[in-house]
C-alpha positions, 0 to 999 in steps of 0.5 A: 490490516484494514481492507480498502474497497474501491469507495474507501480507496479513493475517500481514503487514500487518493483524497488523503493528505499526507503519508500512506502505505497501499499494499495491492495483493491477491488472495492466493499469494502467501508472501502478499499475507506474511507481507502484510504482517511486517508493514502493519507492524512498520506503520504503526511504529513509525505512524504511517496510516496503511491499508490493503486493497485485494485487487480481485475485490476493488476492480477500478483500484487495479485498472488505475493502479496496474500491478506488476506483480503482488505484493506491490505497495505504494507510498501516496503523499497528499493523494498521489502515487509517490513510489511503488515497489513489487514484493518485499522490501527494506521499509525502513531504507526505503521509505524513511529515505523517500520520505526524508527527500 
């Protein structure tokens, strides 16, 4: 999965138009890794674009956005935060169902 920085966070993600996929993680977090896997996976067959952000990298991605735990991903739609869940979840229950509101 491709590694967002502050710069490309915001080009890509916050300036963005439509559906994207954030994961926040840590570098030491073993299920942020394994997580990872699976929405990479989910994103690229339901054509979401994603990416990750290690939060001890991208510094002004981790003030703005304030984990409260890894892994925590966010749906952005059109640049802004649509919905976030902390650890793992049902991508296809959830996201499809946000999503199709």
């Amino acid at each position: 999965m491709k590694r967002l920085t502050d710069r490309e966070f915001h080009m890509t993600v916050e300036q963005g138009t439509g559906p994207f996929l954030v994961e926040l993680t840590a570098y030491y977090c073993g299920v942020c890794h394994e997580w990872a896997k699976d929405l990479e996976a989910w994103s690229s067959r339901n054509g979401i674009p994603c990416a990750e952000v290690e939060l001890y990298e991208s510094r002004a991605v981790a003030r703005k956005y304030k984990p409260a735990g890894v892994p925590t991903t966010i749906l952005f739609i059109d640049g802004k935060e649509e919905q976030r869940w902390v650890g793992p979840f049902d991508l296809d229950e959830d996201i499809k169902d946000r999503l199709l509101k």
